[in-house]
N, C-alpha and C positions, 0 to 999 in steps of 0.2 A: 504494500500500500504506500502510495506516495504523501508526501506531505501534506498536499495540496487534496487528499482525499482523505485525510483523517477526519473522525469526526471533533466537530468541534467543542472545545471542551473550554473557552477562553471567556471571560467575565470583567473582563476590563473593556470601557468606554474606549478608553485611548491611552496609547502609548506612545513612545519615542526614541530616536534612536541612540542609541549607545555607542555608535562609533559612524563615521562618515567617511570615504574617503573624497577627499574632495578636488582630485585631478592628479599631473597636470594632463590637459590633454593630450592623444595621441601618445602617453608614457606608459602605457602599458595596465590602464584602467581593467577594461574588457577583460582581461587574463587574471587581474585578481579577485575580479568578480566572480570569475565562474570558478575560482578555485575555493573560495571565500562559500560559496554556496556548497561547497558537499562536505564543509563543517557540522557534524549533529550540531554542535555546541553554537552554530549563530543558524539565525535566520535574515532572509535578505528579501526584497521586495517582489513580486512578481517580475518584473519590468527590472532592467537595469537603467539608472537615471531618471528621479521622478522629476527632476524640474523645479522645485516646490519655490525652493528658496530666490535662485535667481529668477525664477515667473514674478515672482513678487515685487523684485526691488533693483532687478536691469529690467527695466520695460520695453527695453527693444528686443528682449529674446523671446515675447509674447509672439512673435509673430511665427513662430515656431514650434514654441514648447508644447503647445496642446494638440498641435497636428502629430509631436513624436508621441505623445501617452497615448493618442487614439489609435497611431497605425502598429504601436507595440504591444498595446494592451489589448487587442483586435485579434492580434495574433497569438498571444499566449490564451485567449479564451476560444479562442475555434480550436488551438491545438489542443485546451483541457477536453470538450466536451466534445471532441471525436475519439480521444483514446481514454476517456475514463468510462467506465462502464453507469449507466443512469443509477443504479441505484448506491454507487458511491459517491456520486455527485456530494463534494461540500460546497454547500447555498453558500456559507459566510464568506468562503475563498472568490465563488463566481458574483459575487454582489460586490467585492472588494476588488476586483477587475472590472469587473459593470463601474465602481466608481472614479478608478484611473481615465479608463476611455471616456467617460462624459461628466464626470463631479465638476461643481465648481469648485478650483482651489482654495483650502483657507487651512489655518490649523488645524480644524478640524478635520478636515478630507485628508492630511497628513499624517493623524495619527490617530486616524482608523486604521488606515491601512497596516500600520504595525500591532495591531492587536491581532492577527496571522500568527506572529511565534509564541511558539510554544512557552509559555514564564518561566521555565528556567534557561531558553536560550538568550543568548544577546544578540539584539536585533543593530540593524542597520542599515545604510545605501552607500552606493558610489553616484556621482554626480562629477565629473569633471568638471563643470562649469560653475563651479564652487569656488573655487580656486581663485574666484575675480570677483569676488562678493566684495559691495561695500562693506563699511563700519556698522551702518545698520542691519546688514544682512548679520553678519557675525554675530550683533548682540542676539539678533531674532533666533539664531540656532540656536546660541545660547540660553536664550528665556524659556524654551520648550526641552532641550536639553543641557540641564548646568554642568553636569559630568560628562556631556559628549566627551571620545576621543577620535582624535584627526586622525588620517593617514593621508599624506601627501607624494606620489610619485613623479620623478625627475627626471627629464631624459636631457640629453646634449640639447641646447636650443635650437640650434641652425638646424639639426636631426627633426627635430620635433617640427618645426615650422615650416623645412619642406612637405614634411607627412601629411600636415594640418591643408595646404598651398594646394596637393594632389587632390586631397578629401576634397577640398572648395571648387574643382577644376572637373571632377568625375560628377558633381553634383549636377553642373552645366553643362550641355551640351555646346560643342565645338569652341568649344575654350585653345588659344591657341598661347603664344609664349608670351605675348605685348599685355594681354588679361592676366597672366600668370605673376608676369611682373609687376601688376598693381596690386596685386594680391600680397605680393612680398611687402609692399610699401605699407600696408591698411594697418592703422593702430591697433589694431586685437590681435594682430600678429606677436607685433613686439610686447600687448600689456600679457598676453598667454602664455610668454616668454620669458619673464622678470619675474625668475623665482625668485630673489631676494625678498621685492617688495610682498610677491604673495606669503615668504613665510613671515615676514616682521607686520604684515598687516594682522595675520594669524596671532602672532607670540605676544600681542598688545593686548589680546581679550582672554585666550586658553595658556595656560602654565605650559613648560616646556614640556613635563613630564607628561602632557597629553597630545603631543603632536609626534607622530613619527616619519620623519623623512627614508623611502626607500627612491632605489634608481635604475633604472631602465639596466643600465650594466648588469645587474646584478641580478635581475630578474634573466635577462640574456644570458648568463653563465652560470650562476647557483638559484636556479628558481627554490630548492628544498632549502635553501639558508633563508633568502628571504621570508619563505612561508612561517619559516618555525621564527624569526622572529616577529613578524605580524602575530604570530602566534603568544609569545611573549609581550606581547604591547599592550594584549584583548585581556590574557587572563587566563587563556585557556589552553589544553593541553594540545602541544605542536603535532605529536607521534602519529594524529589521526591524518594530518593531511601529508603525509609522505607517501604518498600516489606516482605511479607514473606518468599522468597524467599531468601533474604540475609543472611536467620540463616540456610540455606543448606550447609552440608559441599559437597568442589568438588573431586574429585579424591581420595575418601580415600578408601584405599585399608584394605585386612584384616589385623586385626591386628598379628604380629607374635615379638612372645619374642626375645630378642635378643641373640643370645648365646656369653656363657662368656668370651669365648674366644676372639669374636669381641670386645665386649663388655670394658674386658681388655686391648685393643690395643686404640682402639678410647678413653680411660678413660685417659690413656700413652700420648697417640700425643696430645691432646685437651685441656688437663692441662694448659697450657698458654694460649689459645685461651679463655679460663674463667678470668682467672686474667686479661687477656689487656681488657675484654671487661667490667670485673668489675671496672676496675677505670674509666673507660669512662661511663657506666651505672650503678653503684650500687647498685639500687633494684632489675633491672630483673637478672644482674650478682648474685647477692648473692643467688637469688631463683634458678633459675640457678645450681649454684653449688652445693645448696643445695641438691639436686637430685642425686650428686653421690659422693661427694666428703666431 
């Protein structure tokens, strides 16, 4: 029986979540999600990425965010109710998808949906697009969960920002290299970029002790290091998630060179986004740099 066809046995109104990862983009999200989900010990949202927080308070990602809960939450409820047999249907899981796809967002429709895990697991989400939250956004995570803990992943930036530059380019049709290049130029490139600022915006509202930086390296070479310590950060015991499965990379696409042109531009804008992030990390900033500069 799967999770999602237990019967329901939960009595809380609302919950919240206990840990967040909250980007960066294109750093290797997607992979800790699904590995993060075949923990007994957490539960995680139907959907990867509710949106909640930046729907709320970047208003320009509205024009977005509820077209991804409907075309995700669309799909995780057609795939429950063709392969779950009718009379294990759990009503409170398909009502709790029914509210992804058409709720309107508020506190509330956020933590409803976390009343899904089981009470003695630790619940949570990923949301990359966390990572750029205002001050207010932060307190607001905060006011609903005082003990949140972060997890923030890291990849090389010029790395990350072509990946991100491709994702914008596959979205469009006939995108050629002149559009590619503006792309490189567009402020959300480089604010998606400046880990420094994302962790000191972070380290201003959550204590160190609850933010943990992992890095695209390291997921790329010792993905069972990383897990067991994710595993160490949550509380819980590492030894379950030592799977084969964890040294799978997810969503990697083919590889493609970057042209120099891009290349030149992102090298221009991202130049300080290496320095702030070298005096705040040292080793990985100097390796890092080392790569292009």
């Amino acid at each position: 029986m799967t999770a999602a066809s237990k019967p329901a046995t939960k009595t809380l109104e609302y919950r919240f979540p206990d840990f967040i990862g909250i980007g960066a983009q294109k750093a290797g999200t997607t992979w800790l999600d699904n590995n993060l989900r075949r923990h007994p010990q957490l539960w995680l949202p139907p959907i990867k990425e509710l949106q909640y927080f930046n729907d709320v308070h970047v208003p320009s990602n509205r024009k977005w965010t509820v077209e991804h809960r409907r075309r995700r939450g669309k799909q995780v409820l057609a795939r429950y109710l063709e392969t779950t047999p009718r009379e294990n249907w759990n009503y409170p899981f398909i009502a709790r998808v029914a509210d992804i796809v058409e709720g309107a967002v508020s506190d509330d429709w956020y933590g409803r949906i976390f009343t899904l895990a089981d009470p003695e697991q630790l619940c949570g989400e990923i949301t990359p697009d966390y990572c750029t939250l205002p001050e207010k956004g932060i307190r607001h995570v905060l006011r609903l969960s005082p003990n949140v803990k972060i997890i923030l992943s890291l990849r090389d930036p010029i790395a990350r920002s072509w990946s991100h530059i491709r994702m914008l380019a596959k979205a469009r049709a006939e995108v050629g290299l002149p559009q590619m290049e503006q792309f490189a130029r567009r402020a959300d490139i480089v604010k998606r970029a400046d880990y420094a600022a994302m962790i000191s915006n972070w380290k201003k509202l959550v204590p160190d002790a609850r933010i943990l930086v992992i890095l695209m390296d390291d997921i790329a070479t010792q993905p069972v290091v990383v897990l067991d310590k994710v595993c160490v950060f949550l509380g819980i015991l590492a030894d379950r998630l030592r799977l084969e499965k964890s040294g799978r990379p997810i969503h990697v696409g083919e590889k493609e060179e970057i042209p120099s042109s891009i290349y030149a531009i992102l090298r221009d804008k991202l130049k300080p986004t290496y320095d702030t992030l070298g005096a705040m990390y040292p080793e990985i900033g100097r390796t890092w740099s080392a790569l292009h500069f």
